[in-house]
C-alpha positions as CSV (number, residue, x, y, z in Angstrom):
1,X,-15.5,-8.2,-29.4
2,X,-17.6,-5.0,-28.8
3,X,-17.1,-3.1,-25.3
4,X,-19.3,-5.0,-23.2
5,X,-17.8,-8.2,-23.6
6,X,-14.5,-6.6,-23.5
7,X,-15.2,-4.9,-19.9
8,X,-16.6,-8.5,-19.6
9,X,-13.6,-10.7,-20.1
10,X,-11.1,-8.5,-18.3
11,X,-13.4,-8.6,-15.1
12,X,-13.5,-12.6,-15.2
13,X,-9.4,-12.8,-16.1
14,X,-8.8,-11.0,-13.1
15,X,-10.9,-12.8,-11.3
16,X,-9.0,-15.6,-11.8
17,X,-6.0,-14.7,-11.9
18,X,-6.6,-13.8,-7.6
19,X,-7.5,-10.4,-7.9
20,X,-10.2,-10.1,-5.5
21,X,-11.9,-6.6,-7.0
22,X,-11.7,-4.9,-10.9
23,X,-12.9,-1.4,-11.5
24,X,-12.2,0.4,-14.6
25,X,-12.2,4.3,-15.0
26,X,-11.9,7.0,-18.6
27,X,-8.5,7.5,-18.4
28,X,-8.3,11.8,-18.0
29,X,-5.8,14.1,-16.2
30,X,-6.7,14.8,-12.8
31,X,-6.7,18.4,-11.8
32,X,-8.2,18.2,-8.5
33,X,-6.0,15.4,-7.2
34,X,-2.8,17.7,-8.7
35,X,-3.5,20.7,-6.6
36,X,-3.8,18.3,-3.5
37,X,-0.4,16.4,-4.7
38,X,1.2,20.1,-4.9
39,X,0.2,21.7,-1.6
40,X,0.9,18.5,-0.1
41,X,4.5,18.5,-1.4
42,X,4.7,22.2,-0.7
43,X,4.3,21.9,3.0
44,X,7.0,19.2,3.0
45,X,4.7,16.1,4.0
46,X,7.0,14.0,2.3
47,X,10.1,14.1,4.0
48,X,12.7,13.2,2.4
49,X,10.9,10.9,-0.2
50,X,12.3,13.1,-2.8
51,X,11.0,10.6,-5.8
52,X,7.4,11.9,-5.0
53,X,8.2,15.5,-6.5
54,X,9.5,13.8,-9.7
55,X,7.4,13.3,-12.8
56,X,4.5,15.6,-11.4
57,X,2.9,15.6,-14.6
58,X,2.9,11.8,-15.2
59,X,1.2,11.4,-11.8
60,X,-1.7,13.7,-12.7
61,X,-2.3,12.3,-16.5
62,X,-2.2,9.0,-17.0
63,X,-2.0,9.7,-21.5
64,X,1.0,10.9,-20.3
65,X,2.2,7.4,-18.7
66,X,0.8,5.4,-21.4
67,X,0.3,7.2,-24.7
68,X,-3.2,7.0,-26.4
69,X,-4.6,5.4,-23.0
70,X,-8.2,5.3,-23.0
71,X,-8.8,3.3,-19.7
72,X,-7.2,2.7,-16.6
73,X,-8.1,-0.5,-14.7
74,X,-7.9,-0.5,-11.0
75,X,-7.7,-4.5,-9.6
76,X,-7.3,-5.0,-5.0
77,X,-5.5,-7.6,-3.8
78,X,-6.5,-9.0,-0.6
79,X,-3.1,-9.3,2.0
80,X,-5.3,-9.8,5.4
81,X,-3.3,-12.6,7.3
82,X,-5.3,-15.9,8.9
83,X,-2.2,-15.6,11.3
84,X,-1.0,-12.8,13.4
85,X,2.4,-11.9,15.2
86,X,1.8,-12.1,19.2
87,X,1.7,-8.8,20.9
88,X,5.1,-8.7,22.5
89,X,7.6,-9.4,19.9
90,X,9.1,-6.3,17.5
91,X,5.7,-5.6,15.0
92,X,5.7,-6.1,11.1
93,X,3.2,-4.5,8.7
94,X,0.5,-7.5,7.9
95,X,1.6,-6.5,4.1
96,X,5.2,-7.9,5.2
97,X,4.4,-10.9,6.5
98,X,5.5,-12.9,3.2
99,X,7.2,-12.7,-0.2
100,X,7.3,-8.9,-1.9
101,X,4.2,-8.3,-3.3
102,X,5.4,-6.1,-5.9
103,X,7.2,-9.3,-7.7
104,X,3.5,-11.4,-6.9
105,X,1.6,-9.0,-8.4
106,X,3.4,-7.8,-11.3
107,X,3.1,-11.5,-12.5
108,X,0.1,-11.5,-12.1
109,X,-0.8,-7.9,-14.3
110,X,1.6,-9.4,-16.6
111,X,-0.6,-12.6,-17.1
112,X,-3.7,-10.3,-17.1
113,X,-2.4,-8.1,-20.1
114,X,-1.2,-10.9,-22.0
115,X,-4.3,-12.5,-22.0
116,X,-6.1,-9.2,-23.2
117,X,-3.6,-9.0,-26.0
118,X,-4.2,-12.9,-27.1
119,X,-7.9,-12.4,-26.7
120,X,-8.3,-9.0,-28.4
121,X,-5.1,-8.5,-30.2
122,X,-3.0,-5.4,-30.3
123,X,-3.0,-3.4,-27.1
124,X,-1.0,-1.1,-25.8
125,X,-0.9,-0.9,-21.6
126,X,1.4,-1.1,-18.9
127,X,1.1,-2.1,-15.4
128,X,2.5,-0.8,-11.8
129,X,2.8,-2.0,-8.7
130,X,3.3,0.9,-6.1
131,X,6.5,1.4,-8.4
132,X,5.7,4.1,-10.5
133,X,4.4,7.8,-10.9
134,X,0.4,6.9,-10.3
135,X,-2.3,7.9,-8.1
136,X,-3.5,4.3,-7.1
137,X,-6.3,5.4,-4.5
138,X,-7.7,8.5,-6.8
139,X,-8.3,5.4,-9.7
140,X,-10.0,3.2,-7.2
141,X,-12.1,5.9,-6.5
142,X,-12.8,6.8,-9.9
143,X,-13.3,3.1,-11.0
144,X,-16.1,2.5,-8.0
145,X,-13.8,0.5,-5.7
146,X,-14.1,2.6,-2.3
147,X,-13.2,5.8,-0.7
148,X,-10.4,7.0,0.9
149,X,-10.4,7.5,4.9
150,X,-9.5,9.5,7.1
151,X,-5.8,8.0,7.4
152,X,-5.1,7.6,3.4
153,X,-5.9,3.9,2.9
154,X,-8.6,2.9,0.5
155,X,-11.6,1.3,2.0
156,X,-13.8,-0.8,0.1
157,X,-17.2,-1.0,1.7
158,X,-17.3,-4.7,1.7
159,X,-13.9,-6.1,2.5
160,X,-12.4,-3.2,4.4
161,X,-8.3,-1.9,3.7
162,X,-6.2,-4.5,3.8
163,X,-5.5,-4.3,0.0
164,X,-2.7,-4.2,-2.1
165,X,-3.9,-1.7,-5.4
166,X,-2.6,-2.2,-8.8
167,X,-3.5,-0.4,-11.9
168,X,-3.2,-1.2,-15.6
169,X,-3.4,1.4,-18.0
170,X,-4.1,0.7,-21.7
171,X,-5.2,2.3,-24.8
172,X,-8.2,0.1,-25.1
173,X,-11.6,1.4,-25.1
174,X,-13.4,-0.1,-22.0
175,X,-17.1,0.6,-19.7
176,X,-16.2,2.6,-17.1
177,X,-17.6,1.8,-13.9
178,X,-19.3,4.6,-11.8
179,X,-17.2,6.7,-9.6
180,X,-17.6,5.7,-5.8
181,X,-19.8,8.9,-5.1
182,X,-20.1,8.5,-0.5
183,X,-17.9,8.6,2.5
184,X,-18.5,6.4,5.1
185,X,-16.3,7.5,7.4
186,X,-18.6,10.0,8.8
187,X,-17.8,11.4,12.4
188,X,-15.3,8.4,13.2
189,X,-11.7,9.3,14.6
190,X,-10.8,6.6,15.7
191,X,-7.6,6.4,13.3
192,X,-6.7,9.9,14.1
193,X,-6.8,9.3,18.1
194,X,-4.7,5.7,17.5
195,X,-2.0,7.1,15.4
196,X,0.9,6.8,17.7
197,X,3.1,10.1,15.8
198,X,-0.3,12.4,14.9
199,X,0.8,11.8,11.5
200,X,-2.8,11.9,10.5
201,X,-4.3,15.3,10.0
202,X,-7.8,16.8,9.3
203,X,-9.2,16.8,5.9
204,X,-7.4,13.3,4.8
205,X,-4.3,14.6,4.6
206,X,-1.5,12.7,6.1
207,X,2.1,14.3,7.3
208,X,4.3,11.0,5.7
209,X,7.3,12.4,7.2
210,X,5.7,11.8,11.0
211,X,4.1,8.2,10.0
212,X,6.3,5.6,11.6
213,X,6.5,3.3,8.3
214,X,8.4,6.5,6.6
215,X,10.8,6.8,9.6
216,X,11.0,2.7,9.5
217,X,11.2,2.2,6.1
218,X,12.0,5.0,3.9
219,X,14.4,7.4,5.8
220,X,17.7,6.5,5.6
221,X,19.1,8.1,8.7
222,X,20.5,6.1,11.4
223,X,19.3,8.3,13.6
224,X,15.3,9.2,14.4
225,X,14.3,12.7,16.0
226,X,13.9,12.8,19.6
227,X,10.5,13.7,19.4
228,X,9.5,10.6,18.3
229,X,11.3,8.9,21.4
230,X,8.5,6.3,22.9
231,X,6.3,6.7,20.1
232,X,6.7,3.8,17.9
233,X,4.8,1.4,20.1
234,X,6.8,-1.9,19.1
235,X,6.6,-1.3,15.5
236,X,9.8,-2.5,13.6
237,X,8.8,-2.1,10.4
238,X,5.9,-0.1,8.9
239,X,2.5,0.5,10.9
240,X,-1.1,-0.8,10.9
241,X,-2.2,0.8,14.0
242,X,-4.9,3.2,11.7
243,X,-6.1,-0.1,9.6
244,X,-6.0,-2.1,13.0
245,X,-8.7,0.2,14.7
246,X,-10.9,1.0,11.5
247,X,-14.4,0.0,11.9
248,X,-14.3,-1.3,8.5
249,X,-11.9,-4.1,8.4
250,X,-14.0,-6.2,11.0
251,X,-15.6,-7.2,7.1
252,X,-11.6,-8.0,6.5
253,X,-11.4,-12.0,5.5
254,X,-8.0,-14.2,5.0
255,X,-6.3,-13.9,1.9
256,X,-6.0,-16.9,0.0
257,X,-2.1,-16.3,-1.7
258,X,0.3,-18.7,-0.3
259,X,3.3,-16.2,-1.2
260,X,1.8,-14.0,1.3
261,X,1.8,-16.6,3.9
262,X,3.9,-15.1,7.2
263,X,7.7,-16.2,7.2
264,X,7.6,-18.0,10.1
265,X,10.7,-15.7,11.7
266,X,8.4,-12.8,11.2
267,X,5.8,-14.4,13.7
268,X,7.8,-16.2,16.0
269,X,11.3,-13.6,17.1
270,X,11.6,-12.0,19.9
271,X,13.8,-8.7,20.5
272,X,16.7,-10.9,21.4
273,X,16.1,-13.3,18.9
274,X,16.2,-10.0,16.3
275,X,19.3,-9.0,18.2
276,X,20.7,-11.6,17.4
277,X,20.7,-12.2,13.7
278,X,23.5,-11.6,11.6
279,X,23.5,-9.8,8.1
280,X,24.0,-13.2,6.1
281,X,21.0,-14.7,8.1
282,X,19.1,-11.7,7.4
283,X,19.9,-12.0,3.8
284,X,18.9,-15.5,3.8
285,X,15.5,-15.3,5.8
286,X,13.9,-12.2,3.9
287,X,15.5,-12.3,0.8
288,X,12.1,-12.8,-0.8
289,X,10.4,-10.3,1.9
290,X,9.5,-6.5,1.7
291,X,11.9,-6.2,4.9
292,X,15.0,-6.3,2.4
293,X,13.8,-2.4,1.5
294,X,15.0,-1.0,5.2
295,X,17.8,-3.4,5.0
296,X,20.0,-5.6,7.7
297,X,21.5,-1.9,9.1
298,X,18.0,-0.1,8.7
299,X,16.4,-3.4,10.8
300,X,19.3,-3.1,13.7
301,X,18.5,1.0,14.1
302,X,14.5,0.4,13.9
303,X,14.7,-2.5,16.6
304,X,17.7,-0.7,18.7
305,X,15.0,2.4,18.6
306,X,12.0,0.4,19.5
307,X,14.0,-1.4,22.3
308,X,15.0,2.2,24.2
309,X,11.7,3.1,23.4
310,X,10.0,2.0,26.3
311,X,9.4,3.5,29.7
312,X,11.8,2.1,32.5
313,X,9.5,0.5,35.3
314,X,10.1,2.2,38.6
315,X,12.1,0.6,41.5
């Protein structure tokens, strides 16, 4: 099978396998995207997301990651929910509304690079899911799939941001698609004048350790700054408010994964109803669910945080 059909046949696997967008890119080191990833981590943006300052040079060449690598192949996943939580109960990211997509899609890659291997033979490649030392957003660039915006989140031109990104690296010899060359973005702020924390700065750079899913999610402290006191507008765990307002993601259509389907608690609990649960029903309920990450005690600080949050009505 020459290179073509090889390009070819991993487009139409993916295809089918749900993946709603391929692109494939040379696999090289990237130097530009390494002295962004260092200043960034210099200034402290990360918080205390300590993992992102490990394996520095894994991050920046993917040879490194996968030995011999020739290709790296960049595949979106569509998460856009047909459903959507009301306005006034405690607000989950749309990427949390069902099961964890990190155990959906690594089935899925999986599949994809077994079927390479029983269609070509002898590959070497590994896959990752958000899980691993690679700069997801710099490959979809690379492989033609979008640009990045203003607040960090690939868009893709036709289909907007509301993507999962998963790349599979591999030593196989592949046509690279053209790099996605234009920003569309233009003189738009509107994600910069939504974000509720200013987390998002000029430039595309984003201060993680002021973005509401890091305080939500990733920091483990029971206790948030006061600064960020009536900030959070109703968010329990993670954000959309910069995907919510983008331009773009009026093109953004239902996904068609019924493990992403919303767990009907998600959509339906109130603040009281939150209050409420105990650890085992917690357990129980999103044991399958992104949510498990912050935890029953994480959930109980975010939503006690969320409920002072608001401004007292005067008498």
């Amino acid at each position: 099978m020459d290179i073509d059909k090889r390009t070819l046949f991993i487009k139409q696997i993916s295809k089918q396998l749900g993946f709603d967008y391929c692109g494939i890119a040379q696999a090289t080191p990237l130097p530009e995207e390494a002295r962004k990833l260092e200043a960034w981590l210099n200034k402290g943006m990360h918080g205390q997301m300590r993992y992102m300052e490990n394996h520095f040079d894994l991050r920046v060449d993917p040879t490194k990651l996968v030995p011999g690598a020739k290709s790296v192949i960049t595949l979106l996943y569509n998460y856009y929910p047909a459903q959507k939580q009301k306005p006034d109960v405690p607000q989950i990211a749309k990427y949390a509304y069902g099961n964890d997509y990190h155990e959906v899609i690594r089935e899925k890659l999986n599949g994809l690079l077994a079927q390479i291997r029983e269609k070509i033979g002898t590959v070497n490649g590994r896959g990752f899911v958000d899980s691993a030392p690679v700069l997801e957003r710099a490959w979809a660039v690379k492989s033609g799939l979008g640009w990045v915006g203003k607040n960090g989140n690939l868009i893709h031109k036709q289909s907007g941001s509301f993507f999962f990104i998963a790349t599979l690296i591999t030593d196989l010899e592949l046509q690279a698609d053209a790099p996605f060359a234009k920003d569309y973005c233009g003189t738009c702020t509107r994600c910069i004048d939504a974000c509720p924390t200013n987390a998002i700065l000029p430039d595309k750079v984003i201060d993680a350790s002021r973005c509401i899913s890091y305080f939500t999610i990733e920091l483990k402290e029971m206790l948030f700054p006061d600064e960020m006191q009536g900030k959070f507008d109703n968010w329990l765990f993670g954000c959309d408010v910069c995907q919510d307002v983008c331009p773009w993601n009026r093109f953004s259509k239902p996904h068609n994964e019924p493990a992403f389907n919303p767990i009907p608690e998600i959509l339906n609990l109130s603040s009281s109803e939150w209050e409420a649960m105990t650890e085992e029903q917690f357990r129980r309920i999103f044991k399958y669910s992104p949510l498990k990450r912050a935890k029953y005690k994480g959930i109980l600080r975010n939503l006690k945080f969320i409920s002072t949050d608001k401004p007292t009505a005067p008498l």
